[in-house]
C-alpha positions as CSV (number, residue, x, y, z in Angstrom):
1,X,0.0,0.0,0.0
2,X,1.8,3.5,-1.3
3,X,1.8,6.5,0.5
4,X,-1.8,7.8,-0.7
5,X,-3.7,4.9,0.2
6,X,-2.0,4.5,3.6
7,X,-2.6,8.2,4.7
8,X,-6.1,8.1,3.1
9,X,-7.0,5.7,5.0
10,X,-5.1,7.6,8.2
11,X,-7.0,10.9,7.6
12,X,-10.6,8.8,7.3
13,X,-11.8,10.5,10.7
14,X,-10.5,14.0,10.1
15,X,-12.4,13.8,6.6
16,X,-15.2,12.3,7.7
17,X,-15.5,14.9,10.6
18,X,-14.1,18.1,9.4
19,X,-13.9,18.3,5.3
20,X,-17.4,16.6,5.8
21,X,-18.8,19.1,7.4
22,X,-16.7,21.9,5.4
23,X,-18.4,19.8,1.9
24,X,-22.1,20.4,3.5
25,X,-21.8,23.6,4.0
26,X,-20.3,24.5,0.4
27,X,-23.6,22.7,-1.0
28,X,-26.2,25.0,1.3
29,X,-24.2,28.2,-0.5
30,X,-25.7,29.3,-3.6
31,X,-23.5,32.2,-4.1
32,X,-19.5,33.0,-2.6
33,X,-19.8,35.4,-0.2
34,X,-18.5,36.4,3.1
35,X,-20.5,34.6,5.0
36,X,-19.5,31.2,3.5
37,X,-15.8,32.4,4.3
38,X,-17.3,32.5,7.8
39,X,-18.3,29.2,8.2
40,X,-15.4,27.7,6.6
41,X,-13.6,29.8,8.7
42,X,-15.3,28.2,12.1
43,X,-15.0,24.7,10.4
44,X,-11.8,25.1,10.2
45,X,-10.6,26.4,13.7
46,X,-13.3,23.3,15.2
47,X,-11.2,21.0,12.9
48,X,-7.4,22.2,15.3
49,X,-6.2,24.0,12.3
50,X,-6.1,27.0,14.8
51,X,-7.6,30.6,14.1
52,X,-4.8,32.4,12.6
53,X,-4.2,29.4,9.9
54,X,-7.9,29.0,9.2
55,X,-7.7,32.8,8.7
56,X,-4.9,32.8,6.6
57,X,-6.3,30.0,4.4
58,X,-9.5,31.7,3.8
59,X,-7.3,34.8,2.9
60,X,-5.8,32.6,0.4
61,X,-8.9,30.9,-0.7
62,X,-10.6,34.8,-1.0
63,X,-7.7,35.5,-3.5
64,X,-7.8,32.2,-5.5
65,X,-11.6,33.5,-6.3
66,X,-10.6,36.6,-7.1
67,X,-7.9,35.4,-8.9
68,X,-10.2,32.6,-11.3
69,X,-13.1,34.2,-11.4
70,X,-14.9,31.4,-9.4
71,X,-18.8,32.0,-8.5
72,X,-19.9,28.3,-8.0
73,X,-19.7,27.4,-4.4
74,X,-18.5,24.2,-5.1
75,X,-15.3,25.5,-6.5
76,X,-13.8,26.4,-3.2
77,X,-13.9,22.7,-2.2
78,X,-11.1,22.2,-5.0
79,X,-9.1,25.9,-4.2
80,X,-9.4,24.9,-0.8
81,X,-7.4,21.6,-1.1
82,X,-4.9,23.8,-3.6
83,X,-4.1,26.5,-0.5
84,X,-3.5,23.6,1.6
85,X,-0.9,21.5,-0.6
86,X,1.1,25.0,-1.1
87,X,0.6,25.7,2.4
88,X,2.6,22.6,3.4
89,X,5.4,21.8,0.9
90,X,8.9,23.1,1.6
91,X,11.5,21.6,4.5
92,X,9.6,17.9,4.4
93,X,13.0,16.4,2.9
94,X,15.3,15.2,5.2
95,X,18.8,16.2,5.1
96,X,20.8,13.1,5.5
97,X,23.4,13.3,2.5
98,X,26.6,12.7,4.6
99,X,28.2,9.5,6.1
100,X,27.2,9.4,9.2
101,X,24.4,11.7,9.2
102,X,22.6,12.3,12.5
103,X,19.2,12.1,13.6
104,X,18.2,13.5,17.2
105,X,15.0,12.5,18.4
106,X,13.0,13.9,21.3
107,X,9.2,13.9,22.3
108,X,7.8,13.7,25.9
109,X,6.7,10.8,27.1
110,X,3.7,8.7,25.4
111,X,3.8,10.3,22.0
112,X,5.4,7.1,20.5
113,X,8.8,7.7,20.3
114,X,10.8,4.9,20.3
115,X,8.3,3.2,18.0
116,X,9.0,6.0,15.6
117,X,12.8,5.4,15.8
118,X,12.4,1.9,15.4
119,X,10.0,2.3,12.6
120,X,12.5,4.7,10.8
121,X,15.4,2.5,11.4
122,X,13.8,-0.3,9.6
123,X,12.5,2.1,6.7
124,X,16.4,3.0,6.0
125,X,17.5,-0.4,6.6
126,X,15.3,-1.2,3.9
127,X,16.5,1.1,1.8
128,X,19.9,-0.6,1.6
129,X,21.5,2.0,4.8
130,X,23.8,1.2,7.9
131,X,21.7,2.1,10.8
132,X,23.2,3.1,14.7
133,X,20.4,3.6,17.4
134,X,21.8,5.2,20.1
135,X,20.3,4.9,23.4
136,X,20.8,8.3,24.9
137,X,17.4,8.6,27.1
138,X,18.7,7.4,29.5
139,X,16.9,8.2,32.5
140,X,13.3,7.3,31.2
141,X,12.4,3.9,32.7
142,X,12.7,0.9,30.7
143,X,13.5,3.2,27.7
144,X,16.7,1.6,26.6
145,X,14.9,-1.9,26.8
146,X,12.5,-0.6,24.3
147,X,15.3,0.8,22.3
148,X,16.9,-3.0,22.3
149,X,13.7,-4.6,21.4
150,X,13.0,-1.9,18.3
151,X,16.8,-2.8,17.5
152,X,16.1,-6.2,17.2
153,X,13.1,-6.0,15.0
154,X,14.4,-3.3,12.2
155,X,17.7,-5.7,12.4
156,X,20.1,-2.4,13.5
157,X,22.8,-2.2,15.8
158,X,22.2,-0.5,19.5
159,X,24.6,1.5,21.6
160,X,23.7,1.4,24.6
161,X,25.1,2.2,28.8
162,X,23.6,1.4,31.9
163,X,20.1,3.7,33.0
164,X,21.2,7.0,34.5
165,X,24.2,7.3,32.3
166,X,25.2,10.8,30.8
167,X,23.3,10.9,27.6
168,X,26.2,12.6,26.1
169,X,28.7,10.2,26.6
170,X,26.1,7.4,24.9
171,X,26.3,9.7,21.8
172,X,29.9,9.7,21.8
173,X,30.3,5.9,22.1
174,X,27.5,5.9,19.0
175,X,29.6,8.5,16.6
176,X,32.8,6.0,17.3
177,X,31.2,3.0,16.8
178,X,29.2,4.6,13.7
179,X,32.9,5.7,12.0
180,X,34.1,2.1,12.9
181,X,31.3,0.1,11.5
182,X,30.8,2.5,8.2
183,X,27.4,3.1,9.5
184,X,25.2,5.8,7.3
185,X,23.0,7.2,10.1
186,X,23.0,7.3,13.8
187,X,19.9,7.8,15.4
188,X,19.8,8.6,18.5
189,X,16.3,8.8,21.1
190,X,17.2,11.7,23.5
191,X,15.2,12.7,26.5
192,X,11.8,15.2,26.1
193,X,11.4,16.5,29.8
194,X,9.1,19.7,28.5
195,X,8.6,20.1,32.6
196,X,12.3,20.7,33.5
197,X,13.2,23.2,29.9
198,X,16.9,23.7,31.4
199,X,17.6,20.4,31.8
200,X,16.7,19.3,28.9
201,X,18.0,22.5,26.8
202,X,21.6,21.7,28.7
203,X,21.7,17.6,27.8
204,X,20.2,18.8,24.3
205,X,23.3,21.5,23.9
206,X,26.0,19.2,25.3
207,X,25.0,16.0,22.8
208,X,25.0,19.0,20.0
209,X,28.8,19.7,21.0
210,X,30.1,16.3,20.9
211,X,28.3,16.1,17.8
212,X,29.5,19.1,16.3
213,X,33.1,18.2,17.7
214,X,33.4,14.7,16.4
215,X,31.5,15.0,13.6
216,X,31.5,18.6,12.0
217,X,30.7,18.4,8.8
218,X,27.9,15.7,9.3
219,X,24.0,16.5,8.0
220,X,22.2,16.5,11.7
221,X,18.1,16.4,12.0
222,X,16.3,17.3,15.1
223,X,12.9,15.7,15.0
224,X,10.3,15.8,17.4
225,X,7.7,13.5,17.5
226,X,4.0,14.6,18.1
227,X,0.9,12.5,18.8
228,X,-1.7,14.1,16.4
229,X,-4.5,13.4,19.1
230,X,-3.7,16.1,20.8
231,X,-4.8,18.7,18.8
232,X,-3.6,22.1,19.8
233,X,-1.8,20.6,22.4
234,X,0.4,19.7,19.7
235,X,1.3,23.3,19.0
236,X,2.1,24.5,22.1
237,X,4.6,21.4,22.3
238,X,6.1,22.9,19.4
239,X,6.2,25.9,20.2
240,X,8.4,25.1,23.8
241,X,10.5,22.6,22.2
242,X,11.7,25.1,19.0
243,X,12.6,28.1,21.8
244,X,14.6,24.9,24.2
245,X,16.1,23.0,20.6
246,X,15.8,24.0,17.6
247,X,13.9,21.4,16.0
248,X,13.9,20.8,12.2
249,X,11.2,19.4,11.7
250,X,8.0,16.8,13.3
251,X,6.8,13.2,13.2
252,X,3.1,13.3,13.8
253,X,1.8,9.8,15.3
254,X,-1.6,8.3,15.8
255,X,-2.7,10.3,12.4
256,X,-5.1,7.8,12.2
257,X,-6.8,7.5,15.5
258,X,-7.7,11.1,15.4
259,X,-10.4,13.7,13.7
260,X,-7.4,16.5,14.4
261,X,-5.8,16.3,11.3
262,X,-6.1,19.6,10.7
263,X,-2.8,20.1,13.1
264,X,-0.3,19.7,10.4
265,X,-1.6,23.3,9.1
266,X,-1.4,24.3,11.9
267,X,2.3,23.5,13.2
268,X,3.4,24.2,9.4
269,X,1.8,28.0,9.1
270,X,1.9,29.0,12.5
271,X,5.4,27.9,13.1
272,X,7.3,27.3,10.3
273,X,8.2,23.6,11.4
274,X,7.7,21.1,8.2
275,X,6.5,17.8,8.7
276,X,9.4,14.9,7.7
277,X,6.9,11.6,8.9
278,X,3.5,10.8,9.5
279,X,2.5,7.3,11.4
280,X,-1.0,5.9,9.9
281,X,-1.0,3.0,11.9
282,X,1.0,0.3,14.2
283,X,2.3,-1.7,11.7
284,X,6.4,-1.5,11.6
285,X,6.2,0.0,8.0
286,X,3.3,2.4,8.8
287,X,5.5,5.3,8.9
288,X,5.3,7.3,5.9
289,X,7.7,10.0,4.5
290,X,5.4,13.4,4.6
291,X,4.2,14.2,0.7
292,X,2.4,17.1,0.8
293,X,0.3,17.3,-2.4
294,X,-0.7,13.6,-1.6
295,X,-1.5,15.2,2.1
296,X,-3.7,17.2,0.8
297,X,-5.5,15.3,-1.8
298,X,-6.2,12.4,0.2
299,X,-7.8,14.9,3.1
300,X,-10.4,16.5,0.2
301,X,-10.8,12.7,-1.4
302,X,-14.2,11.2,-0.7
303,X,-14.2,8.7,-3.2
């Protein structure tokens, strides 16, 4: 199953729900006027795209009209899923070119992260690369087991130290054993204590400089991984882990347990932080590479 299928089938509550509800309301309109842009505009903050993004796509949407001419109602169905591919291409391309490039992943607890990094592993493995995991949450309980058991299924190589060790030093041990085993990516699952930022800006900053120190010229990714349920929770995780890290971009999980789709607008236009991954289910290969125009066309497709 490709890509479109997969996250069709993963978006089948937010489109039942939301672009439902959007497509009954464009067929009570007999004419475009402002108070359609109205209701679209509600429909779109009740479906977690947030107010300022459902503003600026019916901004977008208002200028597409003008733009086309358009007078049928129905018409802003297909300008709508338009604004919303453009609205979400650019950054979703991860920038993994070197050997070893470096993947960082954080998320707080519960969000599915070390699923996600066992998930990825086995998608590169797949794709014919040397993958590291590297352990480096170390103080999460039981975290390195799961590490060990995701290891063993996507087939990868684990560095790992005892619970409580410097997260840091794990990193370190990872970039040697990466140069010695010709590995092509180390991926390493890092703490996400949002409740302590310091602590977790401090280990973040000290893994970046043994990074940057032993590996200086190396492509480096900072995901953070999001559970899509959340809504505009979501966001607000975003928005404190960018100002503590610097992320680069998002893994949204549980896309298909949720009605909040819309939250992919939402983190992209409100905070400039593209989305690299979306999960669309538990199977091992159910984590998809983001595509945007597919995105979007498998959000507006009823068929």
């Amino acid at each position: 199953m490709g890509f479109f299928s997969k996250i069709k089938q993963g978006l089948k509550k937010t489109r039942d729900s939301v672009i439902g509800q959007i497509d009954s309301m464009l067929k009570s309109f007999t004419k475009i006027d402002e108070e359609l842009f109205e209701e679209l505009e509600e429909l779109l903050v009740m479906g977690d795209v947030g107010v300022s993004t459902a503003q600026n796509i019916c901004e977008k949407v208002k200028a597409k009209v003008k733009e086309t001419g358009t007078t049928d109602p129905q018409q802003i169905y297909v300008l709508l899923e338009e604004v919303v591919s453009d609205m979400l291409k650019g950054g979703q391309e991860l920038n993994i070119n070197t050997k070893p490039s470096v993947i960082l992943v954080i998320g707080v607890n519960g969000v599915g992260k070390t699923t996600t990094i066992g998930k990825m592993a086995n998608r590169f493995r797949n794709e014919g690369k040397k993958v590291l995991l590297a352990a480096a949450d170390t103080f999460r309980a039981a975290a390195i087991d799961q590490l060990q058991v995701w290891a063993e299924r996507s087939k990868c190589d684990i560095i790992k130290q005892n619970e409580g060790s410097d997260p840091a030093a794990v990193v370190f041990d990872a970039i040697s054993a990466a140069k010695a085993r010709g590995a092509d990516i180390i991926i390493a699952d890092t703490a996400g204590r949002l409740h302590n930022k310091k602590n977790l800006m401090d280990e973040l900053a000290k893994i970046n400089r043994i990074i940057d120190r032993e590996l200086p010229d190396a492509d480096k990714e900072i995901l953070l991984v999001l559970d899509a349920t959340t809504g505009q929770n979501a966001v607000s995780q975003v928005e404190h882990f960018k100002e503590a890290t610097g992320i680069t971009g998002i893994v949204l999980t549980k896309l298909d347990g949720t009605a909040k789709g819309g939250i992919v607008l939402a983190i992209k236009n409100s905070l400039d932080v593209p989305v690299k991954f979306v999960g669309v289910g538990e199977q091992i290969d159910d984590l998809q590479p983001f595509n945007p125009e597919e995105f979007s066309k498998a959000l507006f497709d009823f068929s």
